[in-house]
C-alpha positions in Angstrom: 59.8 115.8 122.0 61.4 112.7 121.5 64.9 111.4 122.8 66.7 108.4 121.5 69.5 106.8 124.0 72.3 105.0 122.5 75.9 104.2 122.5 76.3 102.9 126.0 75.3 100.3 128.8 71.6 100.6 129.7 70.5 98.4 132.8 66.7 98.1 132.8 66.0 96.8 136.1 63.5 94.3 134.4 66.0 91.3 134.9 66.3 88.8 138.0 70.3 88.8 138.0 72.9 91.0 136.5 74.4 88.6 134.0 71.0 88.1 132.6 70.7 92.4 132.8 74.3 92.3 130.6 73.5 89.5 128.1 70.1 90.4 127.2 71.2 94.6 127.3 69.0 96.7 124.5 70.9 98.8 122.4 68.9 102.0 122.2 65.8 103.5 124.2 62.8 105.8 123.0 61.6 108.6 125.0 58.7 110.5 124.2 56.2 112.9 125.8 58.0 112.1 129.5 57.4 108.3 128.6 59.5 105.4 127.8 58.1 104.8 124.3 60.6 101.6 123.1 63.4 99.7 124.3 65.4 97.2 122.2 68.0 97.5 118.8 69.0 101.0 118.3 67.7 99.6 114.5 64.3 98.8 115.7 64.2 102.4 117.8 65.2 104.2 114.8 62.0 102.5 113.4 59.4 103.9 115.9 61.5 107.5 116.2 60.0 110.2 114.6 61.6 112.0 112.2 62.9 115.0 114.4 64.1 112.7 117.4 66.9 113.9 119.1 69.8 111.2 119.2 71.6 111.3 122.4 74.6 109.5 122.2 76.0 107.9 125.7 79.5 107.9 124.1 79.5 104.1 126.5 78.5 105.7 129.5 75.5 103.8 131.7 71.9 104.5 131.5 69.5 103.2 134.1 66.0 104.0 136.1 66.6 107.4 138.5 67.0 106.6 142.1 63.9 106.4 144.3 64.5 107.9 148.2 62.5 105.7 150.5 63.1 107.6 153.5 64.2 111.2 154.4 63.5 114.3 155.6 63.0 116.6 152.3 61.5 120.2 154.2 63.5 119.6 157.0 66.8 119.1 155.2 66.2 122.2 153.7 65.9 124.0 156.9 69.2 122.5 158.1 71.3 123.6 155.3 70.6 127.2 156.6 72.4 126.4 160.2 75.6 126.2 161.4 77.2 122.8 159.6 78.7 120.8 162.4 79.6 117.6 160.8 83.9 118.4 160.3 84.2 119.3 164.3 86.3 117.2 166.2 86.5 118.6 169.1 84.0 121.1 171.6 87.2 123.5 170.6 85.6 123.0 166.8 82.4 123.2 167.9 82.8 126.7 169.7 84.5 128.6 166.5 82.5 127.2 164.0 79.3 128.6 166.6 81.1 131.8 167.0 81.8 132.0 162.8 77.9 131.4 162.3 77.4 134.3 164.7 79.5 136.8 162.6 78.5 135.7 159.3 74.9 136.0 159.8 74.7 139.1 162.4 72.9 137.5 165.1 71.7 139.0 167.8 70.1 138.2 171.5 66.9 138.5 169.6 67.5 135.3 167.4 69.0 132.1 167.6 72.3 130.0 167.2 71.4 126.6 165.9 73.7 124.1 164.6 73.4 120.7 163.2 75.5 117.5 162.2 77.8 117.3 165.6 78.7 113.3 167.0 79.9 112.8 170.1 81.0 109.3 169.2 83.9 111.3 166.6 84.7 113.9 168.9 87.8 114.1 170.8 86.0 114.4 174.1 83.5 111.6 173.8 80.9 113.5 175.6 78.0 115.5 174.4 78.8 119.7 174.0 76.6 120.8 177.0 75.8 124.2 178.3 79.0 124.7 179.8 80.5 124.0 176.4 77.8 126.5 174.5 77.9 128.9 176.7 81.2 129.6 176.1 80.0 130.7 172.6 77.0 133.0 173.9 75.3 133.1 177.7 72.9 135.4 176.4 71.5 134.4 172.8 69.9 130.9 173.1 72.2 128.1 170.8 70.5 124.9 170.0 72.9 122.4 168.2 71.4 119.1 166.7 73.5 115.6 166.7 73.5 113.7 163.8 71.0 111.8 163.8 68.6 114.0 164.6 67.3 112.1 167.9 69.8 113.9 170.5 70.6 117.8 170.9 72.2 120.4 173.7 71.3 123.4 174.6 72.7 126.8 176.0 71.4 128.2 179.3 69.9 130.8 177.4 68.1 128.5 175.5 66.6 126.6 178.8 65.7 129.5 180.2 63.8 130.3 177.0 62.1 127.1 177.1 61.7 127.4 181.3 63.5 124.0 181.4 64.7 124.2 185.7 65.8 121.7 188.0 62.3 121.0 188.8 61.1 120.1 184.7 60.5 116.6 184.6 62.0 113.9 181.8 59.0 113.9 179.1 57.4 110.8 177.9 59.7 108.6 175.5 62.3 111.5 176.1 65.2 112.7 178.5 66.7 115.4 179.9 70.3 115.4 180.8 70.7 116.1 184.8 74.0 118.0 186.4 75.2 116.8 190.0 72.2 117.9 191.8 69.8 117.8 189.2 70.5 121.3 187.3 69.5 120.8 183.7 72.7 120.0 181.8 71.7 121.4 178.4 71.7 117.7 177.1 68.1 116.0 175.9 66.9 113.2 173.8 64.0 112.3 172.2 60.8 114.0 173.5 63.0 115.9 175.4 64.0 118.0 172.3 60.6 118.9 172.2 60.4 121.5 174.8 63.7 122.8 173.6 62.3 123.1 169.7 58.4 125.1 170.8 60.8 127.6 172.1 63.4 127.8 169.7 61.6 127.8 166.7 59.0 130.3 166.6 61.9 132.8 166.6 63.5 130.8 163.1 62.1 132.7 159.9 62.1 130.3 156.7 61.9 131.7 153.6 60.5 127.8 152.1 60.3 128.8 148.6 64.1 129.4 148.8 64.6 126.4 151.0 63.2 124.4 149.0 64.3 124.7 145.6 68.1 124.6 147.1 66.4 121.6 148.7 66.1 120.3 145.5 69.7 120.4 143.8 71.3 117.8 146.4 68.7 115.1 145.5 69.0 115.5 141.7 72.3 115.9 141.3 72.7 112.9 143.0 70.3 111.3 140.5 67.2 110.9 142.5 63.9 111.8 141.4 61.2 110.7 143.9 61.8 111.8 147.4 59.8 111.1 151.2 59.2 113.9 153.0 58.6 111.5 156.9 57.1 113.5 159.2 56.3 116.7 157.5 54.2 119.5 159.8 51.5 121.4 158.4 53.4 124.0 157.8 55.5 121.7 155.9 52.9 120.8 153.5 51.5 124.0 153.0 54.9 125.0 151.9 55.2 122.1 149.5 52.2 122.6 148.1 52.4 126.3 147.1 55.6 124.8 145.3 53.3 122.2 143.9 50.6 125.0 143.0 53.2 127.2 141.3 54.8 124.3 139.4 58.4 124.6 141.6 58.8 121.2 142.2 61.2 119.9 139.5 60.8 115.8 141.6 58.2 114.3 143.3 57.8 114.5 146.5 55.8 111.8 148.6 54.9 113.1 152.4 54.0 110.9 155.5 52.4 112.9 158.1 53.0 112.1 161.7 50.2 109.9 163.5 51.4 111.1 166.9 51.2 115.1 165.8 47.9 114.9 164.2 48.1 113.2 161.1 44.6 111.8 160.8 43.5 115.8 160.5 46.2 116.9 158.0 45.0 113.8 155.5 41.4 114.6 156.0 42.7 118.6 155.5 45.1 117.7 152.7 43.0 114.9 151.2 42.9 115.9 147.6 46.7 114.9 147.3 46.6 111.6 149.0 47.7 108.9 146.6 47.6 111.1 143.5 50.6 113.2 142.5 49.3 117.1 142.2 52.2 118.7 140.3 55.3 116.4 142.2 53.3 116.3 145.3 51.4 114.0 147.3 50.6 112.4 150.6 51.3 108.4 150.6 50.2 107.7 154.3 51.2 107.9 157.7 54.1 107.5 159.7 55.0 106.6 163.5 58.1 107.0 165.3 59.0 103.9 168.3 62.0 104.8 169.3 65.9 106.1 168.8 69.6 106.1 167.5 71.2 103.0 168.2 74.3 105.0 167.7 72.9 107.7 170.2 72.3 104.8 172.7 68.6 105.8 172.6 67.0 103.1 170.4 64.9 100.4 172.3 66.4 97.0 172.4 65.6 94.0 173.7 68.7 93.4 175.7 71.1 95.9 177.4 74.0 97.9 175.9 77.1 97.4 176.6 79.0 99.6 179.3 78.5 101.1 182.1 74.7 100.8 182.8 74.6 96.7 182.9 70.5 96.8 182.3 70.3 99.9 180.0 67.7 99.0 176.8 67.1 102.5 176.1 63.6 103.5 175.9 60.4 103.7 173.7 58.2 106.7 172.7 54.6 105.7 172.9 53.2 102.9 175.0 51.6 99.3 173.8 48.8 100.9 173.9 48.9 103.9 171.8 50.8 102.3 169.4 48.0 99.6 168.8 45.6 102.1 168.4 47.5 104.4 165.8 47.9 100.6 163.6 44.6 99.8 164.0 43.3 103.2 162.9 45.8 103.3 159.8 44.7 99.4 158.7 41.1 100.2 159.1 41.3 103.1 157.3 43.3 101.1 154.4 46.4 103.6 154.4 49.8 102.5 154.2 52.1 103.1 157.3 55.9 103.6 157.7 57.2 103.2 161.1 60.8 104.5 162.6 62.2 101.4 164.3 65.9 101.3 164.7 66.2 98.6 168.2 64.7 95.1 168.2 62.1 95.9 170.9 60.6 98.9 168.6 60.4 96.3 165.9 58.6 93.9 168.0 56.7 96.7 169.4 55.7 97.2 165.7 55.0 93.8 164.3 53.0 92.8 167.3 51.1 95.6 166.8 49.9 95.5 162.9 49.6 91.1 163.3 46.9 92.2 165.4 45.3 94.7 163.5 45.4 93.2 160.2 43.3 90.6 161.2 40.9 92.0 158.9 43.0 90.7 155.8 44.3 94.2 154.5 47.2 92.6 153.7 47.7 94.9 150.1 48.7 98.1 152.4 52.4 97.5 152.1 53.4 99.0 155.8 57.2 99.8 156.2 59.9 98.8 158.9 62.0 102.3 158.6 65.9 101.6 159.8 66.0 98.0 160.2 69.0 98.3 162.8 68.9 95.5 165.0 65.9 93.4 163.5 65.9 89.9 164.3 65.7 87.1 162.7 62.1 85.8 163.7 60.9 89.1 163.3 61.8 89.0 159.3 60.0 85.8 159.5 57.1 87.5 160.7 57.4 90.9 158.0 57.5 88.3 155.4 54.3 87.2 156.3 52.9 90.7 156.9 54.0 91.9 153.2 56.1 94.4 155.3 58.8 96.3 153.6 62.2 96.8 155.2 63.5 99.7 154.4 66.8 99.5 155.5 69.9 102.5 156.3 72.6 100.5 154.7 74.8 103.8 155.6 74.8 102.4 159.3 77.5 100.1 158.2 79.8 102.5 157.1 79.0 105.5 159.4 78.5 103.8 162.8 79.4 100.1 162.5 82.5 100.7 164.9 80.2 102.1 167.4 77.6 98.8 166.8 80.1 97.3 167.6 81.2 99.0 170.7 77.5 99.3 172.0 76.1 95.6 171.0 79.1 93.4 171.2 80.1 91.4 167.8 77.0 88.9 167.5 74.9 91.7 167.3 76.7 94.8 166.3 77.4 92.2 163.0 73.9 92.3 162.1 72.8 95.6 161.2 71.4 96.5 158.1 70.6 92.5 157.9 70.2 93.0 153.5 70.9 89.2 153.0 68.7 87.8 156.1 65.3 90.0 154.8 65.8 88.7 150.7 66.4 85.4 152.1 63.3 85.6 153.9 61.6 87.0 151.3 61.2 90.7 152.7 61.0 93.2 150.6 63.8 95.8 150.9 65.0 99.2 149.4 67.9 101.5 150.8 67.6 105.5 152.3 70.3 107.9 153.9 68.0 109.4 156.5 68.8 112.7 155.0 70.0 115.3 156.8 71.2 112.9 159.0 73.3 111.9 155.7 73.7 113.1 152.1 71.3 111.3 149.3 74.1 109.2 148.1 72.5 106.0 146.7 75.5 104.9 145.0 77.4 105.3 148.5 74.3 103.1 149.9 75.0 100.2 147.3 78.8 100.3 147.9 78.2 99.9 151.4 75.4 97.0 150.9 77.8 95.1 148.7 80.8 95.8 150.9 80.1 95.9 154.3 82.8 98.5 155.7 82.8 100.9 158.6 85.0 103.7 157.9 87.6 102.4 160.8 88.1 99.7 158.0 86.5 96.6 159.4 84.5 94.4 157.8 80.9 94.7 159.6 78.1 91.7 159.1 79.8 90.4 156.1 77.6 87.4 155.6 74.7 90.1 155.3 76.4 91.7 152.1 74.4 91.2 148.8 74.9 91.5 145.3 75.2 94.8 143.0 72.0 94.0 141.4 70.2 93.5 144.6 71.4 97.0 146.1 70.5 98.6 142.8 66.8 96.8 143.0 66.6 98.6 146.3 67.5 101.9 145.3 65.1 101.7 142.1 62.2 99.4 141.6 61.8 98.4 144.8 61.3 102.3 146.2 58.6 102.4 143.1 57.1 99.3 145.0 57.1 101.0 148.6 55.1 104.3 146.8 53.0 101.6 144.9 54.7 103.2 141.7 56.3 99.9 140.5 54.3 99.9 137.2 55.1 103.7 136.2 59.0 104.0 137.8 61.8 102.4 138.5 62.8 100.0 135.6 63.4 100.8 132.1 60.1 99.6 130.3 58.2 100.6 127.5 54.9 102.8 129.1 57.1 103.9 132.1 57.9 107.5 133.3 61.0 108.4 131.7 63.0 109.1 135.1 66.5 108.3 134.1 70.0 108.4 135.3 73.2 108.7 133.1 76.1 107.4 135.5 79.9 107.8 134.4 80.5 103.8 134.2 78.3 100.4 135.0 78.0 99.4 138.2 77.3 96.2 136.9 81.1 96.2 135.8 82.8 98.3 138.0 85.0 96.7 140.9 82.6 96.5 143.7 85.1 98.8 145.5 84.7 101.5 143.4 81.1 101.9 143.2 81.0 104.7 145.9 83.4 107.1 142.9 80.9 106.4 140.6 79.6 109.8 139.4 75.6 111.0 138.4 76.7 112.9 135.0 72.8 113.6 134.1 69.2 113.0 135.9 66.2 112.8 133.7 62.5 113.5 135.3 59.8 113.0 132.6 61.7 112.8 130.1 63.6 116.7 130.5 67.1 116.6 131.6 67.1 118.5 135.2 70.7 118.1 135.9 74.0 117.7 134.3 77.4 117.5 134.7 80.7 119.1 132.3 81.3 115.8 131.1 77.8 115.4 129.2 77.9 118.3 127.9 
């Protein structure tokens, strides 16, 4: 089947500025068999096109490469959108009916559990976190487990610690924490590693039917024009589940999957090997991932210098020791496979950098390792990435989301310079753009808006000498996520010989105020050539 594009803006991604993107703009693109077959004069298309091509005219709406997702949380996304939806309550008042609506809609019992995700103490009216004695007001008998927003903190019912055997007496886990009452009594509250004794108890009671999961998984990604999206972190279970979609056909994107170093990742890519590096039916398994530390807006990332407030020498805290780290880095360089790690405070990053300088001594420099978050990198450590070939791949959305509360917890010289876009190009790092979802929807066009305008939703203006151009944030959200899955030469530009992936957007970004980028809408997403989503106004 062939498609012929015409009629509208199309940004190939091929140019090094946007005014050279709009003066040099083809006419008319070729698609055939899944591939981009020719790009120029809609005359010189018509040329190549067979006689049965379908014309497809863009009636001047924008055609561009489909958005690449270089960092979220694809199987476990899925499994969130099945509990209780926290993210509206403002208040432990919301928190309790929205628990106690759950309950009723899905006829829970004492033999299941309550869990809820999305809830942020730093919006709720209370400014604590929702303890026991907040959830046990919704049950003392069937355990609750509630998930904060980004994933890194949690509370618990005292059902739910009982479950887990979590007493006055359970000690504070490795790289984790668990909240203490006067007197020691477990409070409900962990972080980190603490989560983990919570979860082995929780979620053997959970059924997931993943076939269903997953293809709703899907719909939120396309429709909001992506076509290649990370699974970090995935369990076995996780892959197993993605690759009977695979098997079966299911997956209508692809699906790239890091397996955790820390949870026995070196076994699930010698298991799982046949899919490493080489898509089987929209799946495969691009290397491994580490997690350092975390949530600078959860106070739990590790930085080099203190918070701000009440604890005057509080850093928060790391998950794995010098140590341990060095030897996961080692083994991942020696074994030539790439390696994303989660660092969101300055003291992870250094942790990091420190790390893989002295393991790629052996001059495996072509592995293209992967800063995830970016919050509070310095400076001199972009200095050092540069040299390492390491990819920043930065969540932008921290500007928006929880600059205010950078702000609050760093002070102004450094609370200014998260998400530091303009420091890593200038330095010559290489960086693309992710929503960390769940921990936020898959909204690239939300990521450039914030990228380009640097605004926290109290309104301030947050870093603004780290803002960038529109044609830099779309770089990062399309040919520079091929580059991080080593793809650049099959996605993310609009080239003849490259996967079709395409996405028709309601206006150019390239001339839209920059203010309105974030209400620019995804009217069609393209995989291969085959439309897989679109909207009324397409049709």
């Amino acid at each position: 089947m062939e498609r012929i594009f015409y009629n509208g803006r199309i940004i190939t991604m091929e140019k090094e500025s946007a005014e050279e993107e709009l003066a040099e703009a083809p006419e008319a693109v070729l698609v055939r068999d899944g591939l981009i077959a020719a790009v120029g004069s809609l005359e010189e298309v018509l040329e190549f096109a067979g006689d049965e091509a379908v014309k497809c005219d863009l009636k001047g709406k924008c055609l561009m490469p489909s958005f690449i997702d270089a960092h979220s949380h694809f199987v476990m996304n899925g499994q969130m959108a099945s509990w209780a939806d926290l993210s509206a309550c403002e208040s432990f008042e919301d928190i309790i009916a929205v628990l106690r609506a759950y309950i009723g809609e899905n006829h829970i019992t004492d033999k299941d559990v309550i869990l809820g995700f999305g809830y942020d103490h730093n919006f709720l009216r209370e400014g604590m976190q929702p303890d026991k004695r907040v959830l046990d007001v919704v049950s003392s008998t069937i355990p609750i487990f509630i998930l904060h927003i980004s994933a890194h903190l949690a509370c618990a019912n005292s059902a739910a610690l009982r479950l887990a055997g979590i007493d006055e007496t359970t000690p504070n886990p490795e790289g984790g924490v668990i909240g203490r009452l006067d007197g020691g009594e477990p409070s409900g509250y962990v972080e980190e590693a603490g989560m983990n004794l919570l979860q082995r108890a929780i979620l053997p009671r959970v059924n997931i039917d993943y076939e269903k999961m997953l293809w709703k998984m899907q719909e939120v990604y396309i429709d909001n024009g992506i076509t290649t999206v990370q699974d970090g972190a995935p369990t076995e279970s996780d892959i197993n589940a993605l690759l009977n979609m695979s098997a079966s056909k299911a997956l209508k994107l692809d699906v790239v999957a890091y397996p955790l170093m820390s949870s026995g990742g070196a076994e699930l890519m010698q298991k799982y090997g046949e899919a490493y590096k080489q898509y089987v039916n929209g799946f495969k398994i691009g290397g491994y991932k580490l997690v350092l530390d975390g949530s600078p807006q959860g106070r739990s990332a590790w930085m080099s210098e203190p918070y701000l407030g009440d604890e005057p020498d509080y850093c928060g805290y790391p998950w794995m020791k010098d140590e341990e780290v060095q030897a996961y880095v080692g083994q991942a360089v020696s074994e030539s496979r790439q390696l994303l790690a989660h660092c969101n405070g300055d003291a992870a990053s250094e942790q990091f950098i420190r790390a893989y300088e002295k393991a790629d001594k052996t001059g495996k420099d072509g592995l293209r390792p992967v800063m995830i978050h970016c919050q509070t990198v310095r400076n001199d450590q972009l200095d050092r990435m540069a040299k390492l070939h390491m990819i920043a791949s930065i969540f932008i959305g921290h500007v928006w989301y929880w600059g205010d509360i950078h702000i609050k917890n760093f002070g102004p010289q450094r609370g200014n310079h998260i998400s530091p876009a303009k420091d890593a190009l200038d330095r010559g790092v290489m960086i693309n753009f992710h929503q960390d979802t769940p921990v936020t929807r898959p909204d690239m066009l939300h990521s450039v808006w914030c990228a380009v305008n640097r605004i926290s939703r109290g309104g301030s203006k947050i870093g603004e000498d780290q803002a960038i151009s529109v044609y830099e944030a779309l770089k990062a959200i399309t040919i520079n996520g091929a580059y991080q899955y080593f793809e650049e030469d099959q996605k993310g530009s609009i080239a003849k010989g490259k996967r079709a992936d395409l996405v028709i957007l309601d206006r150019s970004p390239l001339e839209t105020d920059p203010m309105e980028i974030r209400d620019i809408k995804v009217l069609e997403t393209i995989k291969d050539g085959e439309t897989i989503s679109r909207k009324r106004e397409m049709i």
